[in-house]
VOGU-3710 file (C-alpha; in Angstrom, 3 decimals, decimal comma):
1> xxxxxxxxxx> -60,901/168,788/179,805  -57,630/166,920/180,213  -57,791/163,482/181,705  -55,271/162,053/183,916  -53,846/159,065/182,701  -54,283/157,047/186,172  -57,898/157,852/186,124  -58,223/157,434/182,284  -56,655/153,702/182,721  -59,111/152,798/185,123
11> xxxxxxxxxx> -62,343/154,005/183,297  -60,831/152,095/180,040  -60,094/149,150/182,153  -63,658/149,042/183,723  -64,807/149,759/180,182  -63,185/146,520/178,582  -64,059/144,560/181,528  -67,339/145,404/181,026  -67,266/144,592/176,999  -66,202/141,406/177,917
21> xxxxxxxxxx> -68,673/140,229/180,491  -70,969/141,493/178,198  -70,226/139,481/174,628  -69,782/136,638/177,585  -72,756/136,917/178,729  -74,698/137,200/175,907  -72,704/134,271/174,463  -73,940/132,095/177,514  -77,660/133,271/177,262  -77,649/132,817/173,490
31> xxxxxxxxxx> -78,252/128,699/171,807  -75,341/128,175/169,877  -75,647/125,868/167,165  -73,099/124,199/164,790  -74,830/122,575/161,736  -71,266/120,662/161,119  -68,964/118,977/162,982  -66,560/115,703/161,224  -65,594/114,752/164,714  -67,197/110,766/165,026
41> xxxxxxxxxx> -66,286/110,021/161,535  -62,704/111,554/161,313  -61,436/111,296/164,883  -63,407/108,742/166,603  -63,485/105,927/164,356  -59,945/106,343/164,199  -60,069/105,220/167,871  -59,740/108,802/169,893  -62,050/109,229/172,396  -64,255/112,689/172,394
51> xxxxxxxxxx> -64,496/112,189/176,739  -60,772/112,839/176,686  -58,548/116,269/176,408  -57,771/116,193/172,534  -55,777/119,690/172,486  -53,699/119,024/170,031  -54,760/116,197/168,233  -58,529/117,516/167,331  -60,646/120,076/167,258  -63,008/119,198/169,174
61> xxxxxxxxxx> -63,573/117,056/172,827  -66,198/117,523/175,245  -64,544/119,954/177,783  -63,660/122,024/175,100  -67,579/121,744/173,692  -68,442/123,014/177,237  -66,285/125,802/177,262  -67,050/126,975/173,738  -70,683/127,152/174,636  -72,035/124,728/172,453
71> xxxxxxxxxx> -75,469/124,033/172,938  -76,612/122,157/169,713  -74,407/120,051/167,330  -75,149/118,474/164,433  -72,311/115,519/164,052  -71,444/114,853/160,836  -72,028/111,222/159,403  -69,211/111,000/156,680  -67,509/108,501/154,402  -66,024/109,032/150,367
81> xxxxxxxxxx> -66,471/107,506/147,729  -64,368/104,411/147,944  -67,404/103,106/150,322  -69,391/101,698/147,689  -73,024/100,027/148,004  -73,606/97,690/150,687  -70,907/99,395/152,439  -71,673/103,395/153,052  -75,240/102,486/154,350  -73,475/100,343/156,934
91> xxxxxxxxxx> -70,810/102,788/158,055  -73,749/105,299/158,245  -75,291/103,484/160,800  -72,123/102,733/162,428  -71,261/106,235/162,940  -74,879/106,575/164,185  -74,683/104,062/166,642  -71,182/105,517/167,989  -72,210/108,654/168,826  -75,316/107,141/170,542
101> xxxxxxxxxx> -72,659/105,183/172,574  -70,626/108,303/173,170  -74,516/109,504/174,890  -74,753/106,824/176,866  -71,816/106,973/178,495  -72,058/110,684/179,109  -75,812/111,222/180,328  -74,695/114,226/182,371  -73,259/116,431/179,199  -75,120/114,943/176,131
111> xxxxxxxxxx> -78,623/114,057/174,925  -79,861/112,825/171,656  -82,240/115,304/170,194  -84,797/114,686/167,276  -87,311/117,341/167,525  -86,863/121,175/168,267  -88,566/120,183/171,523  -86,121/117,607/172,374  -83,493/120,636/171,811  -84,588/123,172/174,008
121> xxxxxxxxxx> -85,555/120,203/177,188  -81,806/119,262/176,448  -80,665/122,799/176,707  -82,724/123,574/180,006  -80,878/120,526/181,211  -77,774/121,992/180,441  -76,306/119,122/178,354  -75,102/119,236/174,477  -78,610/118,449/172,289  -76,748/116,304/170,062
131> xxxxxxxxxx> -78,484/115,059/166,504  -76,737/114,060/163,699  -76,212/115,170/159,557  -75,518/112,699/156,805  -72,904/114,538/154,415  -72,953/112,324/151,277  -76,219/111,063/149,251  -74,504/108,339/147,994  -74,793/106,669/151,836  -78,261/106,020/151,544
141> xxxxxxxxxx> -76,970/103,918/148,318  -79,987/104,818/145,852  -82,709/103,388/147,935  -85,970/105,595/149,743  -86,225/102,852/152,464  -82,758/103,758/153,714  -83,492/107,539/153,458  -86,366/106,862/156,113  -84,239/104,140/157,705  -81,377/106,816/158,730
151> xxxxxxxxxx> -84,339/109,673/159,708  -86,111/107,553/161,919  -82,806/106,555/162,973  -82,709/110,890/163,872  -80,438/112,267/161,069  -82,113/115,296/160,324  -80,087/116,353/157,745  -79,103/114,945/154,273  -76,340/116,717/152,391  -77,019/115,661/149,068
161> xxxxxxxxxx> -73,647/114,850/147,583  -70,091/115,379/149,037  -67,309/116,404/146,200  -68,271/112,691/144,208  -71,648/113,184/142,557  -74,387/110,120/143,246  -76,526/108,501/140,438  -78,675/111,314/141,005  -76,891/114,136/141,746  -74,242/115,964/140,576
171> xxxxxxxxxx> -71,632/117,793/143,062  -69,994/121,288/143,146  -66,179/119,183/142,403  -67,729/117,406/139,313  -69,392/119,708/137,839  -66,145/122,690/138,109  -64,831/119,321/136,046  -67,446/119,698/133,241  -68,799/116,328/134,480  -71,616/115,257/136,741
181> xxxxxxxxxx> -73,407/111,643/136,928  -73,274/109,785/133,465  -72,383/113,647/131,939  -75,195/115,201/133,375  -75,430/117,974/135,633  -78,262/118,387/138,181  -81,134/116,433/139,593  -82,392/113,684/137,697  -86,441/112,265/138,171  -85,138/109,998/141,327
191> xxxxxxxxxx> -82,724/113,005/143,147  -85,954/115,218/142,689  -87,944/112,370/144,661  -84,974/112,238/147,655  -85,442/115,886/148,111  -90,001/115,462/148,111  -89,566/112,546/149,870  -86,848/114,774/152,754  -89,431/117,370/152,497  -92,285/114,955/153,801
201> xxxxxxxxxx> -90,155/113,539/156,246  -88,989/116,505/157,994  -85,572/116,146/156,795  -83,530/119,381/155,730  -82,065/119,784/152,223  -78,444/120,546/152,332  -76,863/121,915/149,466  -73,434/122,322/150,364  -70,885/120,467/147,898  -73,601/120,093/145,073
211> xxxxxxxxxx> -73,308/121,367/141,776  -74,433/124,553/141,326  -77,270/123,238/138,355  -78,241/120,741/141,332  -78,567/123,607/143,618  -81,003/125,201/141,358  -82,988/122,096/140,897  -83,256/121,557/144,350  -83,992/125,109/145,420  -86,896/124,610/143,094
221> xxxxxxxxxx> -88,396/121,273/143,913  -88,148/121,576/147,475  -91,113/122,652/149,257  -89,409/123,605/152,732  -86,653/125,658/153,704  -83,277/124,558/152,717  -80,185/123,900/154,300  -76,529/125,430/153,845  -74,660/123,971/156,075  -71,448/124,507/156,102
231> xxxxxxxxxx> -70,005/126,625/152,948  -69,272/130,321/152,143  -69,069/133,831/149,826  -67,721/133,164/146,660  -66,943/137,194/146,564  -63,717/136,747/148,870  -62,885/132,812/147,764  -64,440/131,561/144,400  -64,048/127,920/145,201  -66,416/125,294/144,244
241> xxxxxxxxxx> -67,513/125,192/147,645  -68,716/128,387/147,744  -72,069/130,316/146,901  -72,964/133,196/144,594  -74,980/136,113/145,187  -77,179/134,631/143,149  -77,372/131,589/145,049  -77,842/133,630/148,349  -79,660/135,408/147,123  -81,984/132,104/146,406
251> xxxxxxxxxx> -81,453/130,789/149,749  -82,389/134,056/151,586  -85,993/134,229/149,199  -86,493/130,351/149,608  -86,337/130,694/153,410  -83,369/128,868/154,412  -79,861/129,526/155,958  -76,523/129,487/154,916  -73,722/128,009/157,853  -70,544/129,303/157,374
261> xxxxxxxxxx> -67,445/127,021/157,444  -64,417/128,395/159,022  -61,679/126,412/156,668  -59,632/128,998/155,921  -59,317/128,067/151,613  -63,427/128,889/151,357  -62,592/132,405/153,870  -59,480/133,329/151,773  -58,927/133,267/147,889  -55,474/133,932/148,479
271> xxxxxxxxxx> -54,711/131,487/151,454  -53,440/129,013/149,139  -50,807/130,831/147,443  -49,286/131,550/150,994  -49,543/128,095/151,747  -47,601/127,460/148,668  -45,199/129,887/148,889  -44,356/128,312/153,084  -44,048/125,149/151,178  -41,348/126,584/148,780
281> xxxxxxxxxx> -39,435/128,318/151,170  -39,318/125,133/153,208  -39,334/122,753/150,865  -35,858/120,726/151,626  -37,202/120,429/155,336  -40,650/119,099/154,285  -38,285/116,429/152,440  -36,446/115,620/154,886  -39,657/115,130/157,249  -41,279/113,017/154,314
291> xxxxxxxxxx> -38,366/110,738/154,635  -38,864/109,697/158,238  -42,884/108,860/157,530  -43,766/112,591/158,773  -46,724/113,541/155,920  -50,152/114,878/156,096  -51,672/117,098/158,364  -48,385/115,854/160,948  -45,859/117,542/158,589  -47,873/120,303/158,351
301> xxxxxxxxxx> -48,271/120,625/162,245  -44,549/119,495/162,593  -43,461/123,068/160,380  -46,122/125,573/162,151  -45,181/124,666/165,120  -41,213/124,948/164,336  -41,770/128,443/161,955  -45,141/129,825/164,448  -44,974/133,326/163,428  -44,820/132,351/159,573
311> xxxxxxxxxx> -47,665/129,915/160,324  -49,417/132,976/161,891  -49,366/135,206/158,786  -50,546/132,429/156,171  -53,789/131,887/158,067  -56,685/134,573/157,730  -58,101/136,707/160,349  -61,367/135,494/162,532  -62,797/139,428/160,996  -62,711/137,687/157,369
321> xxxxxxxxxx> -65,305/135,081/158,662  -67,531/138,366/159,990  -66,724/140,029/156,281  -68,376/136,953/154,772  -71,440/136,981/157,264  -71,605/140,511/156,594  -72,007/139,946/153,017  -74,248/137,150/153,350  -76,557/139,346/155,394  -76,632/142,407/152,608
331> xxxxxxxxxx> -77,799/140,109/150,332  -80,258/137,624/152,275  -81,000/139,438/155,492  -79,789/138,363/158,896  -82,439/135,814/159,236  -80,447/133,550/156,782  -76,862/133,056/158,638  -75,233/130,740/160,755  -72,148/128,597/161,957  -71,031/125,400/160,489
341> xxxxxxxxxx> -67,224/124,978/161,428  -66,499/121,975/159,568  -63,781/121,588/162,954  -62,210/118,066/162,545  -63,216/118,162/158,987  -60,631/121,065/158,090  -56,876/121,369/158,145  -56,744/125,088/158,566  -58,925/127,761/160,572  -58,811/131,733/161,089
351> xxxxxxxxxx> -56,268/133,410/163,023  -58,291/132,921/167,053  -60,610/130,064/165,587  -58,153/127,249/166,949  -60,935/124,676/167,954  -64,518/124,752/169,421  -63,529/126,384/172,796  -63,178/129,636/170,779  -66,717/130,654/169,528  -67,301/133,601/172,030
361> xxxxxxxxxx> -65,259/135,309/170,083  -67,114/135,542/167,178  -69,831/136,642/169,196  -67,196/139,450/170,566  -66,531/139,811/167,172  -70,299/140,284/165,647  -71,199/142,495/168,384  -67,528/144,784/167,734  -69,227/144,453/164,290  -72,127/146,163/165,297
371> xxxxxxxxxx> -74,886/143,743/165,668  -77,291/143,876/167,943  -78,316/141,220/170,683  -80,948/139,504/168,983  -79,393/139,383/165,862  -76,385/137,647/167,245  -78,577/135,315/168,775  -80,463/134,573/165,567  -76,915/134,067/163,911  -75,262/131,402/166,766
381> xxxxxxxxxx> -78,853/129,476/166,700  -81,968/130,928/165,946  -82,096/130,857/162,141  -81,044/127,271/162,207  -83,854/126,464/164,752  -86,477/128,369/162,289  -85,545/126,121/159,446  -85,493/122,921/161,687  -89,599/123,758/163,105  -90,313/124,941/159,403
391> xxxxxxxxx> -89,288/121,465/158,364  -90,429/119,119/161,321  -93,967/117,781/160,662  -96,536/118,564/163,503  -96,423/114,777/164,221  -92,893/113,505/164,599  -93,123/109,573/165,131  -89,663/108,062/165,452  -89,576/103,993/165,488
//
């Protein structure tokens, strides 16, 4: 039977509108969680304030938080490795006490969580459970009293090196090098006590940026679900960053979940040859910009702004994200994937993934996909919150 267009427009009109209220709906009902976000140490301590409309200048503020959906965030505590001892500890607990200041001021929209309990009160209340992440073992500067110092301070994650390798560690960057910690690779007799000692604490073991010999060693001291929390496939990128099969493959039998960063270099093994060839084509401009003081992430903004339908095709698609989920799932099982953006920690994000007012449209995306309801729902929070109770001790004391 022919259909006349008139009518046909309608019924595909109602049907759309009816797609959408439906991945928006389920987006709303669903606990989103984002296991990493580099907003306090990258944009706030720079003097930005998270209260205020930062389009354009960050990735992430709290209207935008709102609007995205966010439920739970874990805030990233961050420094490199130019903070040496008696300094990394300190800006730790700085960061710490910033975003509890950032709380305080906004009792309404945020509430510092430290138990899955905590989480779900704070999500009843409709406010942003917010707990933080240490990325970097070399911030608790070698010592077990500062490990409990920062958990009972409610970091409830340790990643256990960033790209520079501790005393005790080795990282993913260092060991691509052939190097580690004093030539070794892996976790030495103390870095296998961190992860027993996180394990009795109730503290997840993050393995993204370690070494992939320290991944092993960690996936097999650890007695409690581990933490990925914000890396991808090494099938479509092979970066250091990224995981193996075999490493999912680990994570999936060990119980834990992999978080998936949206940076488009760990989505795209080819993103940075189209970087490089933008670069070339503009290269006496980017000179030119250099010479009035315009570098960084500014130059860059300064050109994709200027060239925005070039700047459109060197970025990936937000279905190249899904393709690594996808292929995370075949391997592990959808009980073992989740969301980490890394926004404010990354210079580049999919094609749709602009900042953290975007993520209903992954869940558009997963469900377009062909997921079902409660496995999108296990994907935006649930498999995180699994790990989290699997880790948390039945008695949670913090001083």
């Amino acid at each position: 039977m022919k259909v006349s267009s008139p009518l046909f427009a309608v019924v595909a009109g109602s049907l759309l509108a009816s797609c959408s209220t439906s991945y928006q709906s389920l987006h709303q009902k669903a606990i989103l969680v984002d296991t990493h976000n580099d907003v306090i140490s990258q944009v706030i301590m720079e003097g930005h304030s998270v209260e205020r409309d930062l389009t354009g200048k960050a990735h992430t503020d709290l209207a935008r938080m709102k609007k995205g959906g966010v439920d739970v965030q874990v805030f990233a505590v961050f420094c490199d490795e130019t903070y040496g001892p008696g300094r990394a500890f300190a800006f730790a607990n700085q960061q710490i006490d910033t975003l509890e200041a950032i709380v305080r001021r906004n009792p309404d929209q945020l509430q510092m969580v430290y138990t899955p309990a905590q989480m779900r009160d704070a999500i009843k209340a409709r406010k942003i459970a917010a707990l933080t992440g240490v990325e970097g073992g070399h911030m608790m500067e070698d010592n077990l009293d500062n490990l409990n110092h920062l958990y009972n301070r409610g970091v409830r994650y340790l990643t256990l090196t960033w790209n520079n390798s501790t005393s005790w560690a080795s990282s993913a960057a260092d060991e691509t090098k052939g190097t580690g910690f004093n030539g070794k690779k892996g976790l030495n007799d103390f870095g296998k006590q961190v992860v027993r000692r996180m394990n009795e604490l109730g503290m997840l073991v993050d393995l993204s940026h370690v070494g992939e010999q320290t991944f092993w060693d960690a996936i097999q001291t650890s007695t409690k679900p581990v933490l990925v929390s914000h890396s991808c496939a090494a099938k479509f990128s092979p970066h250091s960053r990224n995981l193996s099969d075999a490493q999912i493959a680990a994570v999936g039998k060990n119980g834990g979940v992999i978080h998936l960063n949206f940076f488009s270099e760990f989505l795209d093994g080819a993103y940075p040859k189209r970087v490089n060839d933008f670069i070339q084509k503009h290269d006496a401009e980017i000179k030119a910009l250099r010479q009035k003081g315009i570098n960084g992430s500014a130059l860059q903004n300064t050109l994709y702004k200027k060239y925005p339908e070039e700047a459109a095709s060197i970025n990936p698609p937000l279905s190249l994200l899904i393709d690594h989920l996808d292929h995370i799932v075949k391997i592990a099982g959808i009980d073992h994937v989740g969301l980490g953006s890394d926004y404010d920690g990354i210079g580049s994000t999919p094609i749709g993934l602009e900042d953290v007012s975007t993520y209903p449209l992954i869940t558009k995306a997963l469900l377009e996909r062909g997921y079902k309801k409660k496995d999108v729902e296990k994907i935006l929070g649930g498999n995180f919150i699994r790990v989290w109770e699997a880790n948390t001790p039945a008695t949670v004391a913090r001083n």
